[in-house]
VOSE-905823 format. One record per residue (C-alpha): x, y, z; residue in three letters. Coordinates in steps of 0.02 Angstrom, whole numbers, padded with zeros to 5 digits, always signed. Example, Ala and Ser with C-alpha at 12.3 -4.5 7.8 and 13.67 -1.06 7.14 Angstrom:
% VOSE-905823
+00615-00225+00390ALA +00684-00053+00357SER 
% end
This chain:
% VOSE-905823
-05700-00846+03400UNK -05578-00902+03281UNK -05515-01099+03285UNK -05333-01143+03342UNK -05250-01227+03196UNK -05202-01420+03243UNK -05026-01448+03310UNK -04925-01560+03198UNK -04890-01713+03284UNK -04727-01751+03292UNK -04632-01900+03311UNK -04438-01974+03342UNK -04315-02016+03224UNK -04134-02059+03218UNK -04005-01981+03109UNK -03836-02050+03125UNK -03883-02114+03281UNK -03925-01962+03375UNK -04123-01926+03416UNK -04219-01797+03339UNK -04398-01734+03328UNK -04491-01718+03157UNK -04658-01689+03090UNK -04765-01843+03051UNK -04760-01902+02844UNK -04643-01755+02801UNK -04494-01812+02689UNK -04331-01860+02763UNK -04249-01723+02674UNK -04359-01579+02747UNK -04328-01662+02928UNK -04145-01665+02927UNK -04152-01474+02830UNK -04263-01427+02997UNK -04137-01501+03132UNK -03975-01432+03028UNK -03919-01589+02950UNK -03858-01582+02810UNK -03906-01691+02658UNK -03837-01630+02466UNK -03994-01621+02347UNK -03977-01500+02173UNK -04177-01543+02113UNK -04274-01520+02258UNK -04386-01383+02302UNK -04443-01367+02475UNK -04619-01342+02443UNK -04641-01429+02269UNK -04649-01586+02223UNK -04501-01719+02203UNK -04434-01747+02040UNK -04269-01862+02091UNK -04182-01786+01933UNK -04039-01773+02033UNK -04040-01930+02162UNK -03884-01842+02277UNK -03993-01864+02423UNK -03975-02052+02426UNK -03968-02084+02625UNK -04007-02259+02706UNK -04158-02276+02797UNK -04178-02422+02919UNK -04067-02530+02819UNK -04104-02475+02642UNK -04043-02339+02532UNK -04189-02223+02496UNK -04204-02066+02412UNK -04217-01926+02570UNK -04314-01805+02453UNK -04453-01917+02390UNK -04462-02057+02565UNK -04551-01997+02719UNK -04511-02004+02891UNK -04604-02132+03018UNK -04579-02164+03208UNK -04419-02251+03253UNK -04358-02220+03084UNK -04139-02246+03084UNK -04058-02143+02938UNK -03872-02145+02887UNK -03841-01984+02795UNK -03655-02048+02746UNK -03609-02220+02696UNK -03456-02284+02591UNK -03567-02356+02463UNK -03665-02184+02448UNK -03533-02095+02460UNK -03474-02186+02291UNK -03638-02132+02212UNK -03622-01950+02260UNK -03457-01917+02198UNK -03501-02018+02017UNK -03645-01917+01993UNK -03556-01748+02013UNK -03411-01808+01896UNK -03577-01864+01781UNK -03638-01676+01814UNK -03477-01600+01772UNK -03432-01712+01594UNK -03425-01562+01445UNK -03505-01420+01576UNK -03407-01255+01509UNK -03274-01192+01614UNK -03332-01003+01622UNK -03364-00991+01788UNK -03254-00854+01793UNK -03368-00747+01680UNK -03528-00848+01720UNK -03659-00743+01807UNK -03691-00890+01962UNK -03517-00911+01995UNK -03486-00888+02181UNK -03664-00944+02214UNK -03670-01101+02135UNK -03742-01259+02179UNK -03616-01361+02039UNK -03462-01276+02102UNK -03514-01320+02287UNK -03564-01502+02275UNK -03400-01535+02153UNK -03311-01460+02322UNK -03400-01541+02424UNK -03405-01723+02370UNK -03213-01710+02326UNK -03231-01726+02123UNK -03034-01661+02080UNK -03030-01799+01910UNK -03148-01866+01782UNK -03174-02026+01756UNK -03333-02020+01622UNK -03319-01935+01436UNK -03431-01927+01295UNK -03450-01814+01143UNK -03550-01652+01196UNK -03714-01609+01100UNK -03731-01401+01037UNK -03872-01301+01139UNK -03906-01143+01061UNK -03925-01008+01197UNK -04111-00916+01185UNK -04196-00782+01242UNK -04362-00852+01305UNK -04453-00701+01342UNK -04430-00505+01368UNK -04350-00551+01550UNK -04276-00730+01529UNK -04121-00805+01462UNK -04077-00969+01441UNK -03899-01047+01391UNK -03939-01240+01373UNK -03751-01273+01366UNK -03757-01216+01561UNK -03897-01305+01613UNK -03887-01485+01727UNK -04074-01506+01681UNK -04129-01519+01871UNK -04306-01482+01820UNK -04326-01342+01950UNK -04380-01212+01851UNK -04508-01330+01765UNK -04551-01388+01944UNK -04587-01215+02031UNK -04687-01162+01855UNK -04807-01282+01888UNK -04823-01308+02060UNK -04793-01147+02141UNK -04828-01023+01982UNK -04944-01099+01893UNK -04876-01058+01708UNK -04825-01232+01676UNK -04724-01137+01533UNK -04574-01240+01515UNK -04552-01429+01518UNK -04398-01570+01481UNK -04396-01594+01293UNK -04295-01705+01186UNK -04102-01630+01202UNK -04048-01748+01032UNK -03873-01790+01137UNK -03756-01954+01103UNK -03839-02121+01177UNK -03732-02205+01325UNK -03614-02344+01307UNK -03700-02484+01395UNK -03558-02557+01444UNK -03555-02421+01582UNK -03722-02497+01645UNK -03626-02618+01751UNK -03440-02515+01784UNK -03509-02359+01853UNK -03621-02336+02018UNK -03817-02358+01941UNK -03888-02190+02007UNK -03746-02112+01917UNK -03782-02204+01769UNK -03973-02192+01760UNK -03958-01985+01803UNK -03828-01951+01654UNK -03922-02034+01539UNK -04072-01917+01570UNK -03954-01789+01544UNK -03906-01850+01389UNK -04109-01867+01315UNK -04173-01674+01384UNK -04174-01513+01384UNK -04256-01363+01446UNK -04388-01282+01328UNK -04555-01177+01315UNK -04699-01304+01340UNK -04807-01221+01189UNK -04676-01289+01072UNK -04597-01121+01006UNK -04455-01021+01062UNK -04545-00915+01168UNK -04633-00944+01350UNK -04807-00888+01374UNK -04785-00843+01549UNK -04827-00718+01662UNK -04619-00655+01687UNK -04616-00694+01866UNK -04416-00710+01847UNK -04446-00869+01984UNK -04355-01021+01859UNK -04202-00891+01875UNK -04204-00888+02043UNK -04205-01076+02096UNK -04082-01120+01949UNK -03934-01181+02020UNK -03816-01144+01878UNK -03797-01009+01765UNK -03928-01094+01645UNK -04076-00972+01676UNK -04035-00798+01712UNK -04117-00605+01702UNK -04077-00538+01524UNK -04043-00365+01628UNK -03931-00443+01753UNK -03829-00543+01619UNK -03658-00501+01636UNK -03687-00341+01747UNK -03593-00408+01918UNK -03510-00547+02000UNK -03610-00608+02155UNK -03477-00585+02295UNK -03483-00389+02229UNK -03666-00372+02275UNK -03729-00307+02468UNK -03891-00378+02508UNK -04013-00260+02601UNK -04171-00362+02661UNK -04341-00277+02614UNK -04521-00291+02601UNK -04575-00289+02420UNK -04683-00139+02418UNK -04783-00186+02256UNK -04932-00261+02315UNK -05000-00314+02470UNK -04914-00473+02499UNK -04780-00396+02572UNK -04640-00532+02508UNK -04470-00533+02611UNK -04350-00478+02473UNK -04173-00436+02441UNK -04113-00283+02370UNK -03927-00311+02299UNK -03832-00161+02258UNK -03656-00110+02218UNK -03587+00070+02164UNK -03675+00118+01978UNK -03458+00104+01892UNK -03299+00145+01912UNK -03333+00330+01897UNK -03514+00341+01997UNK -03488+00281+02165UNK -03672+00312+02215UNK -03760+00137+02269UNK -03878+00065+02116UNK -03976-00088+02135UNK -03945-00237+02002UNK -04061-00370+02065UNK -04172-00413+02185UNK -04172-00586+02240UNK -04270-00697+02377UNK -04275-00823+02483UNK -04347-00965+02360UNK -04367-01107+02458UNK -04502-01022+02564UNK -04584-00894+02465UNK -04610-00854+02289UNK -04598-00664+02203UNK -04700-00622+02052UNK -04623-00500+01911UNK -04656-00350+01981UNK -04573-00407+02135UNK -04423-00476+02036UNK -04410-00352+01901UNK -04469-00191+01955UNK -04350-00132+02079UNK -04281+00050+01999UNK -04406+00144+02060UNK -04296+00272+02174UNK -04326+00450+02188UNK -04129+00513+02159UNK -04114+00733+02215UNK -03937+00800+02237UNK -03992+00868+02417UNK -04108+00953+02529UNK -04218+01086+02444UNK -04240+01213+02574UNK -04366+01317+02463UNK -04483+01181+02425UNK -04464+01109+02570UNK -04549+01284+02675UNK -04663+01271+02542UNK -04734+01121+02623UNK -04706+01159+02794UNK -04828+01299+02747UNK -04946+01191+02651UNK -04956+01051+02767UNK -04968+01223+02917UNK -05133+01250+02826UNK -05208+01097+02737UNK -05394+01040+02741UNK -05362+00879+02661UNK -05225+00748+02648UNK -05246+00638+02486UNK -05134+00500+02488UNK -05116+00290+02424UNK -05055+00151+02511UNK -04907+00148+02435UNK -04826+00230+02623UNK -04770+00134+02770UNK -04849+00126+02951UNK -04761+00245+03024UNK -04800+00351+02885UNK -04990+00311+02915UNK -04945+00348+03092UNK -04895+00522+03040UNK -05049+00552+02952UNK -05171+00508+03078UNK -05073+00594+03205UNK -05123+00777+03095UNK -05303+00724+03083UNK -05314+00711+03266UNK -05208+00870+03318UNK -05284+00979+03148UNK -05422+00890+03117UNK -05382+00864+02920UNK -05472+00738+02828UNK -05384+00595+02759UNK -05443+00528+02582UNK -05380+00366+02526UNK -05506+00271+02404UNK -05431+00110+02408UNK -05395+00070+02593UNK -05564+00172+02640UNK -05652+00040+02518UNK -05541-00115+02634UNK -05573-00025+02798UNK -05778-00015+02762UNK -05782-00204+02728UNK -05677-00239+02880UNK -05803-00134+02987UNK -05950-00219+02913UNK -05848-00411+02938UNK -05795-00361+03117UNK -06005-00311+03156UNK -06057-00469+03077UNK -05918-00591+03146UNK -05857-00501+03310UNK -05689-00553+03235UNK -05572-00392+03200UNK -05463-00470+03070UNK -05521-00611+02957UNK -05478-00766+03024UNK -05334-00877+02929UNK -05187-00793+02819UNK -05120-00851+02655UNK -05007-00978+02713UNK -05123-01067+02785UNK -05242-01056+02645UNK -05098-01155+02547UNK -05111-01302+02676UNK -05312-01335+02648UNK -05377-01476+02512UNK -05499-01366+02457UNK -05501-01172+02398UNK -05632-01050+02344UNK -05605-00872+02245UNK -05727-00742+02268UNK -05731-00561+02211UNK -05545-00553+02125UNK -05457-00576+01973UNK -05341-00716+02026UNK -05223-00659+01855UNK -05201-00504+01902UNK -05249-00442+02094UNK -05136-00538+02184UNK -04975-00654+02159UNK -04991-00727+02324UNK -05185-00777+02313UNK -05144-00845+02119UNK -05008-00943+02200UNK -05101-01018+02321UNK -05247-01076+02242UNK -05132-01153+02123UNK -05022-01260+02257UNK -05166-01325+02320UNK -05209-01406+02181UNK -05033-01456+02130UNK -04961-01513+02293UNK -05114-01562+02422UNK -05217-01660+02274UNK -05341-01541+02303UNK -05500-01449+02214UNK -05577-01264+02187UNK -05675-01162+02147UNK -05672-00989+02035UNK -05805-00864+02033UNK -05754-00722+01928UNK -05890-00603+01799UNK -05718-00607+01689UNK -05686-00763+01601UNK -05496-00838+01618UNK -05409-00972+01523UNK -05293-01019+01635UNK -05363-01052+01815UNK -05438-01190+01751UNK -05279-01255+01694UNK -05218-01264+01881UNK -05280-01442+01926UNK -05407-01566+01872UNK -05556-01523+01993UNK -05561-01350+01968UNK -05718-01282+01922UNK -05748-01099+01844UNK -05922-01008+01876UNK -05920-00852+01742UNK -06077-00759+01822UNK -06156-00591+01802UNK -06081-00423+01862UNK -06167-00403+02027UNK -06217-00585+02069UNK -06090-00590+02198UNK -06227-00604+02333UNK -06288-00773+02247UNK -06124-00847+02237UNK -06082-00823+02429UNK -06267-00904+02432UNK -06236-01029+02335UNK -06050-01066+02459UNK -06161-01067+02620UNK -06266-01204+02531UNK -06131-01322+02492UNK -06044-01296+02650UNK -06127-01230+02809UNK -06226-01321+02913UNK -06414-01284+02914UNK -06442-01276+03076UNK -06306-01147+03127UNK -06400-01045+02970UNK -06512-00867+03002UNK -06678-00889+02946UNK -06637-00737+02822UNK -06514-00858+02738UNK -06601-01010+02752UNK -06738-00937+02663UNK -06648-00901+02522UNK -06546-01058+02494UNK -06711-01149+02379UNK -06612-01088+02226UNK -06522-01193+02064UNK -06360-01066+02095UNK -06288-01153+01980UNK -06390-01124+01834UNK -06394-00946+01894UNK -06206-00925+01902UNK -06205-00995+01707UNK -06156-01177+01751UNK -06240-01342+01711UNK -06313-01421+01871UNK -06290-01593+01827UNK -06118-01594+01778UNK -06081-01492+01920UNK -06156-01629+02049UNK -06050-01753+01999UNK -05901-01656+01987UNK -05932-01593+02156UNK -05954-01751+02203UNK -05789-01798+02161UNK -05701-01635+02214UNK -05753-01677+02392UNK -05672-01845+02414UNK -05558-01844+02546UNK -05558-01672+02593UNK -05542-01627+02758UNK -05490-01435+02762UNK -05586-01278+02647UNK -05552-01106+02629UNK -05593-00946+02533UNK -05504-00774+02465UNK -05618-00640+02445UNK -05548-00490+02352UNK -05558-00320+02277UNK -05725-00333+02181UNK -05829-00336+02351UNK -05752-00206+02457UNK -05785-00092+02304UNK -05983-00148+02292UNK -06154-00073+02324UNK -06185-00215+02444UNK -06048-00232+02530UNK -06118-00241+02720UNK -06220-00395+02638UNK -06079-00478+02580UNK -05969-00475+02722UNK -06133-00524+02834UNK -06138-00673+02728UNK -05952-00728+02747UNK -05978-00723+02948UNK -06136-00824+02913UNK -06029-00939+02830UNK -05880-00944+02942UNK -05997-00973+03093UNK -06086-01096+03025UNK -05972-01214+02928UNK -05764-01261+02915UNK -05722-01129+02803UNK -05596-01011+02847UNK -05582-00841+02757UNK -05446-00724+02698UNK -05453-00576+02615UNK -05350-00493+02501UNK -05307-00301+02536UNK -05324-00210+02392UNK -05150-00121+02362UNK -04974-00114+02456UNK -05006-00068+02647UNK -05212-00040+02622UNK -05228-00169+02776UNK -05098-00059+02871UNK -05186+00101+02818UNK -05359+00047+02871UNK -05321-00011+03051UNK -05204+00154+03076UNK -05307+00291+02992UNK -05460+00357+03035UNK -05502+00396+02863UNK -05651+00509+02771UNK -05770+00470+02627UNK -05750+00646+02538UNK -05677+00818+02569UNK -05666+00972+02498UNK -05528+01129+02537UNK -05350+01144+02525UNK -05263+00970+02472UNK -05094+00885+02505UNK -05075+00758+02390UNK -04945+00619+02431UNK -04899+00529+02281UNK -05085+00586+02212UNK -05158+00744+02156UNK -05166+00908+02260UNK -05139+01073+02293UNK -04976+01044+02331UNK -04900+00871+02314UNK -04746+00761+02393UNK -04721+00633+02254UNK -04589+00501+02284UNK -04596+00499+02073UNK -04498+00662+02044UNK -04627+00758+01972UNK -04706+00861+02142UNK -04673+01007+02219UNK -04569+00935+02353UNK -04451+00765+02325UNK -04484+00629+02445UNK -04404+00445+02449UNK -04473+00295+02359UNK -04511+00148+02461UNK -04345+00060+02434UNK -04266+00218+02491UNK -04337+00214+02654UNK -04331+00116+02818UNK -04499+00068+02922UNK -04641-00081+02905UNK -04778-00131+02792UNK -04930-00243+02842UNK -04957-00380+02722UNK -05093-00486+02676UNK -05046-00634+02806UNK -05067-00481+02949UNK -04897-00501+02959UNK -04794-00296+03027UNK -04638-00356+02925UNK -04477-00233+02904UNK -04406-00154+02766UNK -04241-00061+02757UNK -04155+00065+02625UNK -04063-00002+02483UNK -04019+00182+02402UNK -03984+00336+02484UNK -04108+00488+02492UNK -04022+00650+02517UNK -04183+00776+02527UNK -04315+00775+02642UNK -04442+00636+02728UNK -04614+00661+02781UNK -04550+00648+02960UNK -04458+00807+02927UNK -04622+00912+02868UNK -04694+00819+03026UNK -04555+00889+03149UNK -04593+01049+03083UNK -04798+01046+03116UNK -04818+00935+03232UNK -04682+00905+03357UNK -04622+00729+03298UNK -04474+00604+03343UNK -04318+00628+03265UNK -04327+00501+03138UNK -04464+00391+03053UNK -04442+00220+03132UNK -04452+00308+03315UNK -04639+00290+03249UNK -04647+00104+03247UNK -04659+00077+03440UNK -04815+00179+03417UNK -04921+00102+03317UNK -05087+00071+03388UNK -05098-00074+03502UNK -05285-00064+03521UNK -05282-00106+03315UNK -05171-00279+03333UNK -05003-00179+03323UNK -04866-00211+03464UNK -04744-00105+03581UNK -04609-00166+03471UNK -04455-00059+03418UNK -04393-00078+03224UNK -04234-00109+03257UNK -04291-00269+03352UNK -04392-00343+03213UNK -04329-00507+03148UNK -04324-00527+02943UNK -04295-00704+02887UNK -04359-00881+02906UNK -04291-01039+03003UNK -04226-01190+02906UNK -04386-01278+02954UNK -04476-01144+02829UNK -04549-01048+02958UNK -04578-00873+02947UNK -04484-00750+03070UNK -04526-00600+02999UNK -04561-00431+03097UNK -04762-00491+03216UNK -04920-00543+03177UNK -05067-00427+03216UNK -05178-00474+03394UNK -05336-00523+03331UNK -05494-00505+03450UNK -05649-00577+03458UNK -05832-00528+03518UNK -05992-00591+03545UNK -06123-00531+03421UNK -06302-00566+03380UNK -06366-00638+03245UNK -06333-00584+03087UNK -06493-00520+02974UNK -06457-00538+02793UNK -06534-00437+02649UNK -06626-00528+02499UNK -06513-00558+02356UNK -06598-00451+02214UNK -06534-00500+02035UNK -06602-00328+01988UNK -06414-00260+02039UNK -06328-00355+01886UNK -06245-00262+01752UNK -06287-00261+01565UNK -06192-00185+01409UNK -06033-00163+01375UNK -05935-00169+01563UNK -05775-00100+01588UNK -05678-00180+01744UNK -05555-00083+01861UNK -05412-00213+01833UNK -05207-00210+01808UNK -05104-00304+01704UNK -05007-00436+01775UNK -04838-00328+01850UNK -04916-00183+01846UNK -04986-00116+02018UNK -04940+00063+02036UNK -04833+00194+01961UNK -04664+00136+02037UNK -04694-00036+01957UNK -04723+00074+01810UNK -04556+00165+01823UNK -04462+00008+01825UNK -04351-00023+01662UNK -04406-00206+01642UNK -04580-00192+01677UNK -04674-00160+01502UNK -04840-00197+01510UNK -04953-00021+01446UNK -05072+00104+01515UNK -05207+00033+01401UNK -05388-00066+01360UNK -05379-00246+01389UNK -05471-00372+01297UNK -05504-00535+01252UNK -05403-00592+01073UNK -05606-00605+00992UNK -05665-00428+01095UNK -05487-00351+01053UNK -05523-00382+00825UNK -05693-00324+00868UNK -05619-00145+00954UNK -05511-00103+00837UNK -05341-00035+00878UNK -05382+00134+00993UNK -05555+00167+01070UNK -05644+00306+01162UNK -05704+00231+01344UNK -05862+00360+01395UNK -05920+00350+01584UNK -06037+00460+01667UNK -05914+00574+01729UNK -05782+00577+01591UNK -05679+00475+01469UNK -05536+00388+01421UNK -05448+00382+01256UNK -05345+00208+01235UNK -05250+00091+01150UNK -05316-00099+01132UNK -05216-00243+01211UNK -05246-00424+01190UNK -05248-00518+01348UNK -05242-00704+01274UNK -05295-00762+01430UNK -05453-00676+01449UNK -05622-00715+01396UNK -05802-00652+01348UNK -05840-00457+01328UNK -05801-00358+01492UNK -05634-00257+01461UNK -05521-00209+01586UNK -05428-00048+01622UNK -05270-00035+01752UNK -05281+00110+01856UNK -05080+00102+01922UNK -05057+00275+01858UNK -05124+00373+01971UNK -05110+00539+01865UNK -05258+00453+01764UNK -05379+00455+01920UNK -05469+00283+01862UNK -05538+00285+02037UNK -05636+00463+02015UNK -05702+00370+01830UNK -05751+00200+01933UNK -05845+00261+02085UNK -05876+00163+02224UNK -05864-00004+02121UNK -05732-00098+02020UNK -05851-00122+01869UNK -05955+00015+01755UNK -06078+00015+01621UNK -05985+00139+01478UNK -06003+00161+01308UNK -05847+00119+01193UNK -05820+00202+01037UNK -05679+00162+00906UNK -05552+00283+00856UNK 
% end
């Protein structure tokens, strides 16, 4: 049975005399935040590390003025949010703040949500005291997504902040701005906070931290997001709206499978097109971060003038006599619902590669564990000291898992460990005790092994494991044994709390009931807690909902794949259906989080609940599903429309349920030999997308760019050539050559988001294949 996380202890404090209850060694900022008190700060991000660029959220703290963002709470602790002398402070620095800051704001793209124009409200600034000749910042374009106006920017250092801590990219840093020194005689006339935060002003600027004007970044979009000024905006969204114009529709990013809350802000497309068009999407930064794809790829909608009745009997007879239902995760629960309900009342079969890959690997975890859901979720793999990648391509798979593993190092001083057959140059970069096994294709076995040995306790061990333990894994996994000891050594100081993601690579793998025997062996017998990461949007939804089949021959449906007949939410089918932000219902993340998701655009043909009131006797509309979803899976009795979608001020997320997990008792688990016999040799191609790229909607998105094409390292890439010929047993591929600068060694990778390609029919039952490449 799975652990109950420890209850933060709390403890008392006083804010302006009046009792409250915090969380032991949090900072005095993030305790007032979580009883609604409100304390100004510009720099600080909730879960990132202090900068005190700013210093507005000077309070006094049993008799001394402290900075709230940076000084942690302890019991009995008095705080004075407001006193005359910080007051004083306040109010100078926000006249500093304002000195030469352009007065646009009625063209600037943050005005109405800005942070300057608040806090210059708010502390009362109506004069100004301070002058001082202003220094020119040339506006640039830092990437194919970002643009940055220095003359806007307060240099806060949030963007920098997030990019490291959260992200990961560490692409931008402060430079040297080249602005006016200060009069010293102001050192002693003007309130010293004020003083010492304009002249950091005055000495930096924002730039790209590989010292040219572009970022090498992965175009998350999240510096735009926590910029509280107009400094760092989408290149798209310059200019396009004012912010009070926008309606904000909360969603579930249906990208990937980590399910972020999101915003979806829309206004009518001009003057003469009244019809709703989305210009952003936006999110709630100080609890979650969104990726690119998330950010940038939200024009995806499936836009018919109205109901085709023609096509649309078409598939009421299709569906009426249909063998086989071929669909992708890309659907919603109740849409999953829908399907399963056909199988049972016309027994089709129901082929989906990637969940069926997930829902194997669950079955094989749940046998081995008697747990039905792995145990811990990705939030609470970010508050452990020490994490452990298995089976994915951080990069690429998932945002949230990349994320993760990188604020652990960043903000809990913590270590980690990579085990990936492709080599990456910038996981390492993530912290200073983070160590990178490159192994073999297939050798996935020996580095679950090699886990167990380092972390389970012996005698909680199956003789079938202990037996195989007398091993140098780390020679075996290509990494020096010696070095490794000490670093280990060092990586384990202090650490009280481990955990490991397990991806992609080992649902799709010969010995896949091995591998997930082996991480209930290790859950069972040491501290680590697992999560896994479902391969693609809803695939964890899909595989608790659907009973689905292996293979299946006869008439097809294809939803949003190939068939027969197909429903494509893309346009290009024989009947139109909505995308996902066209439609109302819930997705099932990778936290096991049911979370919401409403329409942002109108749909004016038909749904599949429409084909489904035709053939099977459905509810009237889609989200009459969501009640329905199987409570014997870890789904509750729960209507839509009484699913929350947000998060308290405390950070905590209030977002549609969490699944039920249950536990049995099982016996104990036998585990096969590891046989090295099962590694690949050649030249391996790798089932793996670029970073953004996750499907074809991400693909239909205007600023999403990345290609339909053969990745490579820069040195594999000039060995290629420009085009090349990919043979597999069962067909081929014809394809242009990208460099990936961050990968490295021989194995290429190509995406499989278009699904009009069918990668997965070319890849099998694994995520790797021996081929033969050619040049064109």
């Amino acid at each position: 049975m799975s652990e109950l996380q420890p209850v933060e202890e709390m403890i008392s404090i006083k804010i302006d005399g009046k009792e409250y209850k915090a969380k032991e060694g949090e900072y005095i900022l993030n305790a007032a935040r979580a009883n609604d008190i409100f304390i100004p700060a510009i720099c600080y991000l909730t879960r990132c590390s202090p900068t005190l660029a700013c210093r507005l959220c000077l309070v006094e703290a049993d008799g001394k003025q402290v900075y709230a963002c940076n000084a942690k709470v302890k019991e009995g602790m008095e705080i004075t949010v407001d006193t005359p002398n910080i007051l004083e402070e306040r109010r100078a620095i926000m006249e500093v703040y304002d000195v030469n800051h352009p007065l646009q704001c009625g063209v600037c793209d943050k005005s109405g949500e800005c942070e300057l124009q608040n806090y210059t409200l708010e502390m009362g600034v109506d004069s100004q005291t301070y002058t001082i000749a202003d220094t020119k910042r040339e506006v640039k374009n830092w990437s194919s997504v970002l643009h940055y106006d220095a003359g806007l920017c307060i240099v806060c250092e949030r963007c920098t902040t997030v990019c490291k801590d959260m992200i990961g990219d560490s692409a931008i840093k402060t430079t040297k701005r080249g602005g006016d020194a200060l009069d010293k005689g102001l050192k002693g006339s003007m309130p010293k906070d004020a003083y010492s935060m304009w002249n950091k002003l005055q000495k930096s600027i924002i730039a790209p931290s590989n010292g040219t004007d572009f970022t090498n970044c992965s175009d998350c979009g999240e510096c735009t997001a926590v910029c509280p000024v107009g400094a760092l905006t989408s290149r798209d969204f310059q200019y396009s709206s004012n912010a009070w114009d926008l309606k904000r529709t909360p969603a579930t990013c249906a990208h990937c499978s980590s399910g972020c809350q999101i915003y979806y802000e829309t206004k009518p497309a001009s003057i003469s097109d009244r019809s709703e068009k989305i210009f952003r999407v936006t999110n709630e930064w100080n609890y979650v971060s969104l990726c690119g794809a998330g950010r940038f790829g939200y024009d995806f909608e499936n836009r018919v003038e109205g109901k085709d009745e023609e096509a649309f009997a078409k598939a009421v007879e299709a569906f009426n006599k249909a063998k086989v239902i071929n669909f992708n995760s890309t659907i919603t629960n109740e849409e999953a619902m829908m399907l399963q309900s056909l199988k049972e009342r016309k027994g089709v079969k129901l082929i989906n590669r990637e969940a069926r890959a997930f829902q194997r690997f669950l079955g094989f975890y749940t046998d081995a564990s008697g747990n039905s859901l792995y145990t811990t979720d990705f939030k609470e793999v970010m508050k452990t000291d020490f994490v452990m990648s298995v089976g994915s391509s951080l990069r690429n798979d998932n945002p949230n898992a990349r994320y993760a593993f990188n604020n652990v190092q960043k903000m809990n001083k913590g270590a980690g460990l990579y085990f990936h057959p492709v080599g990456d140059t910038l996981v390492p970069t993530f912290g200073k005790t983070v160590e990178t096994f490159t192994h073999k294709v297939g050798y996935e076995e020996a580095v679950l092994l090699f886990i167990i040995k380092l972390f389970a306790n012996d005698d909680k061990l199956p003789s079938s494991v202990k037996e195989q333990l007398d091993v140098d894994f780390v020679e075996l996994l290509g990494g020096d044994s010696a070095k490794f000891e000490k670093s280990f050594e060092k990586m384990m100081k202090k650490k009280e709390s481990f955990s490991l993601m397990v991806g992609e690579d080992l649902y799709f793998h010969e010995k896949a009931e091995n591998l997930a025997k082996l991480i209930a062996v290790l859950e069972s017998a040491s501290d680590v807690k697992v999560a896994m990461i479902p391969p693609k949007t809803n695939s964890l939804g899909v595989a608790l909902i659907c009973d689905l089949d292996d293979e299946a021959d006869g008439y097809t449906i294809g939803y949003n794949e190939s068939g027969d007949f197909r429903l494509s939410a893309l346009g290009d089918g024989d009947l139109d259906i909505p995308a996902m932000n066209q439609q109302e219902g819930t997705l099932t993340n990778m936290h096991k989080r049911v979370t919401p998701t409403n329409a942002a655009l109108e749909f004016k043909g038909y749904e599949l609940n429409d084909i489904m009131r035709e053939v099977a006797n459905a509810p009237k509309h889609t989200i009459d599903w969501t009640a329905h979803l199987p409570v014997d899976k870890g789904f509750k009795s729960v209507e839509f429309d009484s699913l929350p979608n947000g998060y308290t001020n405390d950070g905590t997320e209030n977002r549609g349920y969490t699944l039920t997990m249950t536990t049995k008792e099982v016996d104990e688990v036998t585990v096969d030999k590891f046989d090295d016999a099962n590694a690949l040799d050649g030249d391996i191609a790798y089932r793996c997308n670029p970073q953004r790229q996750f499907n074809d909607f991400s693909d239909k998105a205007h600023e999403i760019f990345e290609e339909f094409a053969l990745y490579a390292s820069p040195a594999r890439a000039e060995a290629l050539g420009k085009k090349v010929e990919v043979e597999f047993e069962n067909g081929s591929l014809t394809l242009d050559v990208e460099v990936d600068d961050r990968m490295e060694g021989d194995i290429v990778a190509i995406p499989d988001f278009k699904s009009a390609k069918n990668i997965y029919e070319l890849f099998g039952e694994s995520r790797y294949q021996t081929v033969t490449i050619k040049e064109v």
